[in-house]
N, C-alpha and C positions, 0 to 999 in steps of 0.2 A: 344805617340811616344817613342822609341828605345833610351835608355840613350846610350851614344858615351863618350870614354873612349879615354883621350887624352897618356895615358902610360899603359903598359902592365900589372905594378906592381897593378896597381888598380884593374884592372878587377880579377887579380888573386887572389888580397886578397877577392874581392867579390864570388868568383867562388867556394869557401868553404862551404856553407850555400846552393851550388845547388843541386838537387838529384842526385845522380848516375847512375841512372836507364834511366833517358832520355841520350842518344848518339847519338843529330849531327854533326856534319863534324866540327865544331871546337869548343873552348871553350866561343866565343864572341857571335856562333850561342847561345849555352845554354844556355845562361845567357839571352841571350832576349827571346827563348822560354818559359822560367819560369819566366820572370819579367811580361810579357806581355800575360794575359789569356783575351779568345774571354766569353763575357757572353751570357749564353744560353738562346735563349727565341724560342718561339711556337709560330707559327705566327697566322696558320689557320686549321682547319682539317673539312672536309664536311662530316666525318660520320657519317652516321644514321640520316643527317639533311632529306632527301627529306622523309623516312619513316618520321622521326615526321611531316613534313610537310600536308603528305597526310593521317595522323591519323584523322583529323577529314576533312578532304578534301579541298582542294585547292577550294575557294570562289571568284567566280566575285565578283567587288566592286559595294557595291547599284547605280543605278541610280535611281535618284531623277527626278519627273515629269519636277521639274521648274528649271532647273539648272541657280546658279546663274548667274547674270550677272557683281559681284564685279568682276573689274580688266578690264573691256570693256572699250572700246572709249567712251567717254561722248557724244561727238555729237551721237554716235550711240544710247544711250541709250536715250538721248532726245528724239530725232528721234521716238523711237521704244515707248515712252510713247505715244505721240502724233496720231500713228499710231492704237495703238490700243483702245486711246478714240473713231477714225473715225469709227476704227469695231464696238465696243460696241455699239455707236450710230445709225449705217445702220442696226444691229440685231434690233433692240429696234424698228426702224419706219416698217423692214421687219414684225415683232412679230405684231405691230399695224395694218398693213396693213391687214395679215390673219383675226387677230379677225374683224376687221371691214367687212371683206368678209362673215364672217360666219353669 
């Protein structure tokens, strides 16, 4: 914040030590444009990002056969155990039942 100068005298003896070279419209302007400096920073720049991107080329993410199931509904996962002991077991008497055919 802007230091604020309760007598004229004060600012004038500070207003010696200001450059000459800045000239705004008063002498209380100058004093705060040279007390008070904005710091520079860079925020972001996208150049040349999408070429490096596509240097070795933009990659679907692997999909996995058995994607997990951490972070699911428990009942569903219960569920979905139980479900597929039923399968493995109707394969297993299906499987039986061929060979005994043959």
């Amino acid at each position: 914040m802007p230091h604020t100068f309760d007598n004229l005298d004060e600012l004038l003896e500070r207003s010696s030590s200001i450059d000459p070279s800045i000239q705004p419209a008063n002498l209380y302007d100058q004093f705060v444009v040279e007390s008070v400096k904005m710091a520079k920073s860079k925020n972001s720049s996208q150049h040349n990002q999408a070429k490096k991107a596509h240097k070795n080329g933009i990659k679907k993410p692997k999909t996995f056969r058995y994607p997990s199931l951490k972070g699911t509904d428990p009942k569903f996962r219960r569920n979905h155990k139980h479900a597929l002991h039923g399968t493995m077991k109707a394969l297993k008497e299906v499987r039986e039942g061929k060979r005994d055919a043959a």
